[in-house]
C-alpha positions, -999 to +999 in steps of 0.1 A: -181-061-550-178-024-557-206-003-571-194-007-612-189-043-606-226-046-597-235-024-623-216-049-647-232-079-635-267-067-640-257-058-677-242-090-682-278-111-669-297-087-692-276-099-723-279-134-716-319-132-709-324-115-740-303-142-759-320-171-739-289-179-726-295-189-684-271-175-665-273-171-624-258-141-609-236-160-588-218-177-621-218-139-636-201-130-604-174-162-604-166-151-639-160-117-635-142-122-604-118-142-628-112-126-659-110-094-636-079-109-621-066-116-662-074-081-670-072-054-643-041-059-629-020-053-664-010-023-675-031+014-670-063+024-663-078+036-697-111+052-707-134+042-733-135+010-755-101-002-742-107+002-706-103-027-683-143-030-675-153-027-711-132-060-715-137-079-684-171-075-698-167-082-732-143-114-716-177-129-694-199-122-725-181-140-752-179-174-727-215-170-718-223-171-756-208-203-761-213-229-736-201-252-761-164-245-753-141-273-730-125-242-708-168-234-699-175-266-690-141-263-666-154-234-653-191-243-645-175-277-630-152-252-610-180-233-598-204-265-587-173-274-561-163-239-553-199-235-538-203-270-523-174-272-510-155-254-485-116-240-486-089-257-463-094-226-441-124-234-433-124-273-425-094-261-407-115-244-379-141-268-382-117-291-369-107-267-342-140-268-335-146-303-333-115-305-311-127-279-284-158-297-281-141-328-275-123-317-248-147-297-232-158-324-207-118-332-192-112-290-196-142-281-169-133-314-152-099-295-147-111-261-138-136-274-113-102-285-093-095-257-065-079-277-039-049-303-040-047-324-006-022-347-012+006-353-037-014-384-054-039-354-064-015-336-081-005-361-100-039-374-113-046-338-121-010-335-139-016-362-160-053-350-168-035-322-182-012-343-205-044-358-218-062-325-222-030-309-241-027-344-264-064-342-277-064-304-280-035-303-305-043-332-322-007-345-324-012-382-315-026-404-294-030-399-258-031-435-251+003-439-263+033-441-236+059-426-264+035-402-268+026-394-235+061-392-228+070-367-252+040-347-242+054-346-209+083-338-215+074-307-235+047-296-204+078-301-179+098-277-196+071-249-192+050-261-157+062-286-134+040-306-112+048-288-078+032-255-096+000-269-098-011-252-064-008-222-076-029-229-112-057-246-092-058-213-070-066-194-103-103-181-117-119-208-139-115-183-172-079-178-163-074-216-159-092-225-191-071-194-211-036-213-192-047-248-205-049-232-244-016-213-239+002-242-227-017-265-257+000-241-282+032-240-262+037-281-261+027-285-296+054-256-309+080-277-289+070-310-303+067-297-341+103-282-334+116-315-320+101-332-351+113-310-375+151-316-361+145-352-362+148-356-323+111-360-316+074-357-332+060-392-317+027-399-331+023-368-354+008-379-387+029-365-423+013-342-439+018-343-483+038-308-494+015-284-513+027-284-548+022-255-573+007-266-604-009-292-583+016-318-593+023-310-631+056-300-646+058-267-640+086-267-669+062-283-695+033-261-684+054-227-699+065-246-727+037-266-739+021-235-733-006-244-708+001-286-713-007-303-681+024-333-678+024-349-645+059-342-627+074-369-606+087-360-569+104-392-577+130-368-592+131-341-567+110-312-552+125-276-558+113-252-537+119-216-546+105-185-525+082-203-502+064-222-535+077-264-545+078-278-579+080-307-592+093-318-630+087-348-652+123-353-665+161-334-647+165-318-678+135-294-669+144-294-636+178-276-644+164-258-669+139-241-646+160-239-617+185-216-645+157-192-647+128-196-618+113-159-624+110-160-658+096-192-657+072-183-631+061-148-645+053-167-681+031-195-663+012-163-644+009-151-679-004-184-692-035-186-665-040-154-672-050-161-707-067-190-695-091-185-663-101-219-660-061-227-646-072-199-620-094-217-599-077-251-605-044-245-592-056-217-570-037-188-579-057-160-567-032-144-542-004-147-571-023-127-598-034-104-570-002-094-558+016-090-596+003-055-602+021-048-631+049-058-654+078-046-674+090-061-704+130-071-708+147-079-735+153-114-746+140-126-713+102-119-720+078-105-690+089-098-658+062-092-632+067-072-599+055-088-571+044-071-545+028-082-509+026-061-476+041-080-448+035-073-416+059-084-383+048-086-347+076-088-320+074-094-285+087-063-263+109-086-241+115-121-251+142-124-228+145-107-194+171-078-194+204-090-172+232-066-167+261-083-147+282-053-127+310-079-118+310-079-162+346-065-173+366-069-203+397-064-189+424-089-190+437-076-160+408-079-144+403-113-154+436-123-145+430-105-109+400-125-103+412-157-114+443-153-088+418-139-061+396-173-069+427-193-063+436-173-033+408-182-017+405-221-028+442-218-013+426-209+020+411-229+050+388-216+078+390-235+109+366-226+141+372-233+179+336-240+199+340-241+239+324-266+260+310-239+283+308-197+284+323-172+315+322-141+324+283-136+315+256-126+338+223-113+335+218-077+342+181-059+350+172-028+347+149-002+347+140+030+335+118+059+342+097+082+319+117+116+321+096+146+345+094+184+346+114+201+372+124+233+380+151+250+400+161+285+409+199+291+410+202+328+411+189+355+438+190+397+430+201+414+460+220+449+468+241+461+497+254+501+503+284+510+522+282+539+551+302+569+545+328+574+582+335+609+591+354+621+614+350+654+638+364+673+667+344+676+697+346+698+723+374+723+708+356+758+713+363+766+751+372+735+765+412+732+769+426+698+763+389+683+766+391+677+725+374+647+721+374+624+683+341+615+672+339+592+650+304+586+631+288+573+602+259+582+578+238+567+551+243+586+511+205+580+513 
C-alpha cells in the first residue's frame, strides 16, 4: 500500500494496543483493504473529518472494538482462508506446473530425435507427439482411442506426419517451443469442436461460476443482503459476462426487467456490508464502479468502467489478389464461352516411326587474331613541257631543220 495507508495502519495497531484489543497488522491491512473499497470509490475527495481516510479509519476502528459482532467473526474466518489458501489463479499454474513436469521425460525423449530412417520411425515419433500434446493440455486421457483419435485429428490439421523431417532437423529449444505451440493449437481446436457439440472426447465439465455464489441474486437486493439459495433448476441468466441464478421465475423476470439497477443496488449492499466482499469475491466490481449518479425513481446507477485492451495479429490470413478477378458480366460471360470453347476442342498428335533429313554437323572455330594490311600508297608523277624550235634558219637556205625537245618545270 501507499505511504497514508501505512501511516493508517500503524495508527490503527496503536489504538487497539492501548485498548488491549490484539490486532495483527496483516488483519489491519485485510480490513482496510475492504472498507477502502466501501468508501473511496464514492463520491469526492474531501478534506477534514469527512474525508475518505478519516472514515475508512473510523470504519476498521469501530469493528476492531467489538469482536463481539457476527459480520467480525465472518471476517476473521475470511481472513484465516484468504491466507491459507491460495486463489484459482494460482492452483491454476500450479497445475501447469505439475503438468510440465510430467511431461518432461516424453518432451526431451522427443527433442533428442534428429534423424528419421524409415517411415515406421516417423510414426512412433508421431504418435509420441499425440501423447505429449494429450498430457500437456490435460484434456483426457491419452490411453483412450476416441481420444487419441480426436487428438489426431486436430494435430493433422496443423502438421502432418511427412513434415516430421523437417521438425526433427530443428534446435532442441525450437523443438520444445514447436511442441507447446502446437499443445495450445490442438487444445483450441478440440475446446471449439466441443463447444459446437461435434467433438470434446474425454474433456471433463467444468460447473459455471455463479455471482452471488449460488444465491438469489433477486432476494439478495430485496431482502436487503438475505442469502436464499437459487435453483439452476429454473434457469441460469447470464447478463454481461456475469450468470445468475433465482429461487422462484417470478424473480427471474423481475430481474431480467431491470439487470442494472438490480446489480448497482446489490454493489451497494456489499458495500455496506464488507464481509459479502470477500465471500462472493467482488473486488474487481467495486474497483471498477468509480462513481455513481443518482436517477430518479430508479435509485443508484453506477458507471462502470474497465480498460480493455485488444491484440491483433498483423496478418491472419495471407494477402491474395487474383488479376484474372473482374466484375464484369461481360467478362464473365466471355470466359464462360471461352471455357466451353475450349472443352469443345480436341488435340490430336501424329508421332513417326523414324526421323529424315538429320545429320550431324562438326565444327570448329578459331579465337579471332590481329592483322594488319596496307591498301593505300602516296606517290607523284610531273609531265615534261615540249617545245618546239627552228634550227638552222640564220644562213642556211632550205637547211631549216624542226627540233623538237623537252624540259623539266623543275
Amino acid at each position: 500500500m501507499d505511504t497514508p495507508f501505512n501511516d493508517m495502519i500503524e495508527e490503527i495497531t496503536k489504538q487497539c494496543s492501548d485498548k488491549g484489543i490484539q490486532a495483527s497488522p496483516d488483519f489491519v491491512v485485510f480490513l482496510v483493504s475492504l472498507v477502502s473499497l466501501s468508501l473511496t470509490n464514492r463520491g469526492y475527495e474531501t478534506e477534514g473529518p469527512d474525508s475518505n481516510e478519516t472514515k475508512i479509519l473510523n470504519g476498521v476502528i469501530e469493528k476492531l472494538f467489538d469482536p463481539s459482532r457476527p459480520s467480525f467473526v465472518a471476517l476473521k474466518l475470511q481472513f484465516h482462508f484468504a491466507k491459507r489458501y491460495r486463489d484459482r489463479g494460482h492452483a491454476v499454474k500450479k497445475c501447469r506446473s505439475r503438468l510440465a513436469h510430467k511431461t518432461a521425460p516424453l518432451s526431451k525423449e522427443i527433442c533428442d530425435t534428429v534423424k528419421l530412417d524409415s517411415t515406421r520411425e516417423m510414426e512412433r515419433l508421431y504418435q509420441k507427439i499425440l501423447v505429449f500434446i494429450t498430457l500437456l493440455s490435460g484434456l483426457g486421457d491419452p490411453t483412450l482411442p476416441p481420444v487419441l483419435r480426436e487428438v489426431a485429428i486436430g494435430l493433422q490439421s496443423v502438421i502432418q506426419p511427412s513434415e516430421l523431417p523437417r521438425f526433427v532437423a530443428l534446435s532442441e529449444p525450437e523443438k520444445e517451443e514447436q511442441l507447446a505451440e502446437l499443445a495450445l493449437i490442438v487444445a483450441g481446436i478440440r475446446l471449439f469442436n466441443r463447444d459446437r457439440q461435434s467433438g470434446g472426447e474425454g474433456i471433463d465439465d467444468r460447473k459455471n461460476t455463479i455471482t452471488f455464489l449460488g444465491f438469489c441474486a433477486w432476494s439478495f437486493v430485496v431482502g436487503r443482503g438475505a442469502l436464499i439459495p437459487g435453483n439452476p433448476n429454473i434457469g441460469v441468466a447470464e447478463w454481461r459476462g456475469k450468470c445468475f441464478v433465482f429461487s422462484s421465475v417470478e424473480a427471474a423476470k423481475e430481474f431480467g426487467e431491470q439487470p442494472d439497477r438490480f446489480f448497482s443496488l446489490a454493489l451497494d449492499i456489499v458495500r455496506k456490508k464488507q464481509e459479502y466482499i470477500y465471500l462472493f469475491q467482488m473486488f474487481n466490481d467495486l474497483q471498477s464502479t468509480n462513481s455513481y449518479k443518482s436517477s430518479s425513481d430508479e435509485g443508484p446507477y453506477f458507471l462502470v468502467r474497465q480498460h480493455q485492451e485488444v491484440q491483433t495479429d498483423t496478418h491472419v490470413v495471407p494477402t491474395f489478389i487474383d488479376k484474372d478477378y473482374s466484375a464484369s458480366l461481360w467478362q464473365l460471360r466471355e470466359q464462360a464461352l471461352h471455357l466451353a470453347d475450349i472443352c469443345r476442342s480436341v488435340t490430336r498428335s501424329t508421332q513417326t516411326f523414324k526421323s529424315h533429313f538429320r545429320a550431324g554437323v562438326n565444327l570448329q572455330t578459331l579465337m579471332p587474331k590481329d592483322k594488319e594490311a596496307q591498301t593505300r600508297k602516296d606517290s607523284s608523277t610531273n609531265t615534261i613541257t615540249a617545245k618546239k624550235y627552228l634550227f638552222g634558219s640564220r644562213g642556211r637556205p632550205n637547211l631549216e631543220e624542226l627540233v623538237n625537245c623537252g624540259c623539266n618545270n623543275e
